[in-house]
N, CA and C of each residue as an Amber inpcrd file, in Angstrom:
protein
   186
 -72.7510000 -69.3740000 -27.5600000 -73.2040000 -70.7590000 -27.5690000
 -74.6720000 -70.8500000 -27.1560000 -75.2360000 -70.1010000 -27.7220000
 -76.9500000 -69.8290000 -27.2400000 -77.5480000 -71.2170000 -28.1130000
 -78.8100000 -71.5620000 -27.2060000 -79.1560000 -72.4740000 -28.4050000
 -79.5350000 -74.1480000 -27.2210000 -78.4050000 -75.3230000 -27.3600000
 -78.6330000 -76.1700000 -26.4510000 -77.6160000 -76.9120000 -25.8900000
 -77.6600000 -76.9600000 -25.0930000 -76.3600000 -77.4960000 -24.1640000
 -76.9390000 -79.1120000 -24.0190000 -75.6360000 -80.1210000 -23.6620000
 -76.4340000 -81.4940000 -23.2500000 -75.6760000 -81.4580000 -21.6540000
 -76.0920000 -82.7050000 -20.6250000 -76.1490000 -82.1730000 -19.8470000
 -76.2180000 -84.0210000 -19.3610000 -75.9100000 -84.3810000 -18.0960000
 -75.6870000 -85.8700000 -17.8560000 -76.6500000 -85.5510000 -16.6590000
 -77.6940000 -86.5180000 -16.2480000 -78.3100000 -86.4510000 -14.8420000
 -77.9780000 -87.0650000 -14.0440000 -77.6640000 -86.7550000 -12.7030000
 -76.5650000 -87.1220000 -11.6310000 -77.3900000 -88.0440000 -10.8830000
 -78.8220000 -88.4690000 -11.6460000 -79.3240000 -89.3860000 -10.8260000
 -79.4760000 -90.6740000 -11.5270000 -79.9420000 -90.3890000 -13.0080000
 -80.0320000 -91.8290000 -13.6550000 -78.7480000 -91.8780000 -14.8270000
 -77.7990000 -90.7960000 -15.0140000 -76.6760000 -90.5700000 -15.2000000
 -76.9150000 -90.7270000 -17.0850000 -78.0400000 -90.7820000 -17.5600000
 -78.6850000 -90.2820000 -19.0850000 -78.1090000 -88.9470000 -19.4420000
 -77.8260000 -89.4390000 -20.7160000 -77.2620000 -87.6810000 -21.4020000
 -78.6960000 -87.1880000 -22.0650000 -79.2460000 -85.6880000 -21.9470000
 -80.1440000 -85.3930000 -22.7200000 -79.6320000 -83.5730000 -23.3790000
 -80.2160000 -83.2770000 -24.1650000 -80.2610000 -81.4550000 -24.4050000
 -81.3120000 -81.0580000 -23.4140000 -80.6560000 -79.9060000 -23.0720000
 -81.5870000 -78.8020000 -22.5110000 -81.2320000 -77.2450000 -23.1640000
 -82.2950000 -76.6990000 -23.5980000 -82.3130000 -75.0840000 -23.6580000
 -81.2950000 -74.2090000 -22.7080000 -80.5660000 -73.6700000 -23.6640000
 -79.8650000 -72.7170000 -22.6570000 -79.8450000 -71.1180000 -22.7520000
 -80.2300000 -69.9320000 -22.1180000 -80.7160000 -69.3390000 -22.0370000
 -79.5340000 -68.1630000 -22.8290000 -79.5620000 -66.8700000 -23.6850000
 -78.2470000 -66.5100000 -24.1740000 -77.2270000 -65.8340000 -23.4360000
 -76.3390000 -66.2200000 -23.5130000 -74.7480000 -65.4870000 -22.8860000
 -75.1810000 -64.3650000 -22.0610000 -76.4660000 -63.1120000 -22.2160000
 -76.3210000 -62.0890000 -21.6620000 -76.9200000 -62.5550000 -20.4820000
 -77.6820000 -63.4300000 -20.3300000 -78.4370000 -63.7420000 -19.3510000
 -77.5020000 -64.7160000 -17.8470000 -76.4920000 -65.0250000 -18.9420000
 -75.5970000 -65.8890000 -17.8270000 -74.6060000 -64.8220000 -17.2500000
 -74.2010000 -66.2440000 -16.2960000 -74.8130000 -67.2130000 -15.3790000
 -75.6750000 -67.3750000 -15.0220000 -76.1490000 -68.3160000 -14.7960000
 -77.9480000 -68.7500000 -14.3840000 -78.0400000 -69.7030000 -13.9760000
 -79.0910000 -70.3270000 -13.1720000 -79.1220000 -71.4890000 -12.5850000
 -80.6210000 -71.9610000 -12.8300000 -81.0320000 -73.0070000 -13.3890000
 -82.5580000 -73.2170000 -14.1230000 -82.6380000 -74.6280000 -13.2870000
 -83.7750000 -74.5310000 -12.8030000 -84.3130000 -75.7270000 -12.2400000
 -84.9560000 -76.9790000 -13.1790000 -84.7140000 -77.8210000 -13.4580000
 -85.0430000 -78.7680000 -14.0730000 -85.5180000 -80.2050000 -13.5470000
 -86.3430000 -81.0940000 -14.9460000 -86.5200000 -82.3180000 -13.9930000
 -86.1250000 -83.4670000 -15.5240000 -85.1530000 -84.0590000 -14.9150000
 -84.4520000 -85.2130000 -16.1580000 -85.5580000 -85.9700000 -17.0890000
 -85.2870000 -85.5360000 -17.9950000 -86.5620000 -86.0280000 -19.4450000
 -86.1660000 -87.4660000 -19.6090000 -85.4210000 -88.1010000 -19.0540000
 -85.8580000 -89.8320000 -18.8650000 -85.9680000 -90.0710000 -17.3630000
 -85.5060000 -89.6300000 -16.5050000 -85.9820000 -90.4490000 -14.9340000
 -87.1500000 -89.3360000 -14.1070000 -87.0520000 -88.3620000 -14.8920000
 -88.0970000 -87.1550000 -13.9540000 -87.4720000 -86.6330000 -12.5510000
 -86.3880000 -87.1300000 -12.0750000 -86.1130000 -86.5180000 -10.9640000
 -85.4900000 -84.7970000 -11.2290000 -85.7790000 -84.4340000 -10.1070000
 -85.4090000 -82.9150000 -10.7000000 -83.7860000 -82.5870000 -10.0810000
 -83.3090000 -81.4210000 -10.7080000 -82.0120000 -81.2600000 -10.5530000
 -81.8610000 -79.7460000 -11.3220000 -80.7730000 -79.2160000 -10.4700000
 -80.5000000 -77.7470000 -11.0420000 -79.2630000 -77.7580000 -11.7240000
 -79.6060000 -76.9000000 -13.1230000 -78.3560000 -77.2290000 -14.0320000
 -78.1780000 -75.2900000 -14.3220000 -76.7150000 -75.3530000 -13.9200000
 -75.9720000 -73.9060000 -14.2320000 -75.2780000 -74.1110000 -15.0490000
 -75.6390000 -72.7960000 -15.7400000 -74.7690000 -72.3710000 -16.9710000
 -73.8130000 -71.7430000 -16.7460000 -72.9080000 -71.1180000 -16.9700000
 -72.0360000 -70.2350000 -16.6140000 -71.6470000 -69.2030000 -17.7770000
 -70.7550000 -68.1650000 -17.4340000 -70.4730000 -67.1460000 -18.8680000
 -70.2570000 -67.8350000 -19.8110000 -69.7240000 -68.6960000 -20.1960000
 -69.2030000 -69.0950000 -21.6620000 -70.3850000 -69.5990000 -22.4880000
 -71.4820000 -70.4770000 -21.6220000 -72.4120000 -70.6270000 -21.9130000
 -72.0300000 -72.6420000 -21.3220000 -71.2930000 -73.0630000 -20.8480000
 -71.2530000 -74.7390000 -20.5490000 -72.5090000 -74.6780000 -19.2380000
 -73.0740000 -75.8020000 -19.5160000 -74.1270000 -76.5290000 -18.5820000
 -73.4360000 -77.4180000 -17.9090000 -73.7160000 -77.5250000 -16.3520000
 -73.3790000 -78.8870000 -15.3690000 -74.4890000 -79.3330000 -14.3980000
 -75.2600000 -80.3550000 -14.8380000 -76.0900000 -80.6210000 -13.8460000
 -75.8160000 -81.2470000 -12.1050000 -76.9760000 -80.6410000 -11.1040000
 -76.0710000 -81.3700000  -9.7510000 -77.8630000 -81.7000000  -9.2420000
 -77.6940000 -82.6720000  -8.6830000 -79.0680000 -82.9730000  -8.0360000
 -79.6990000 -81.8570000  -6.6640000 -80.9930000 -81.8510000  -6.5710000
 -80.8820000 -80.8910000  -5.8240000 -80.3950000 -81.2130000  -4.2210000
 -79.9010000 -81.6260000  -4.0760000 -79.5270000 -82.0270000  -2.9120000
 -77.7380000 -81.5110000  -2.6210000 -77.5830000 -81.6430000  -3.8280000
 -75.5570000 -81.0780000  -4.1170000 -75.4890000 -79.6470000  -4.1300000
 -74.3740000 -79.1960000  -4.1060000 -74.3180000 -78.1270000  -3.6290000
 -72.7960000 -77.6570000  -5.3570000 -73.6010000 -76.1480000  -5.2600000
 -72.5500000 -75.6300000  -6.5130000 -71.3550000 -75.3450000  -6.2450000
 -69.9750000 -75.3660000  -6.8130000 -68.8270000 -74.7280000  -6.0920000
 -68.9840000 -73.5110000  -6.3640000 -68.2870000 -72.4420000  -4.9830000
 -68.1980000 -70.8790000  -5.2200000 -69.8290000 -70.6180000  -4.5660000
C-alpha cells in the first residue's frame, strides 16, 4: 500500500492525504503539520502500511 494514506487531524478533525513511506520502511512514525489547520501531529504507519494520526501531545499505544 505504498503511495498515500488519508489521515483525520485530531485537532481540526479535516481529512487530508499524506505520503506514506514503502512497507520496507515500516513502521514509522513521521512528524507532520495538518495542511488545513497547520498544527503539527505525528502520524504512524504501521506494517500493513494504515496511517493514524495523534497530536503531539497523545501518546501511541504499545
Amino acid at each position: 500500500m505504498e503511495g498515500l494514506g488519508e489521515v483525520q487531524c485530531p485537532s481540526c478533525f479535516e481529512y487530508f492525504a499524506v505520503s506514506i513511506p514503502p512497507l520496507v520502511e515500516c513502521p514509522a512514525l513521521l512528524d507532520y503539520d495538518c495542511e488545513v489547520c497547520c498544527r503539527p501531529m505525528v502520524i504512524a504507519v504501521d506494517e500493513q502500511g494504515s496511517v493514524h494520526a495523534r497530536g503531539m501531545d497523545e501518546n501511541f499505544p504499545g
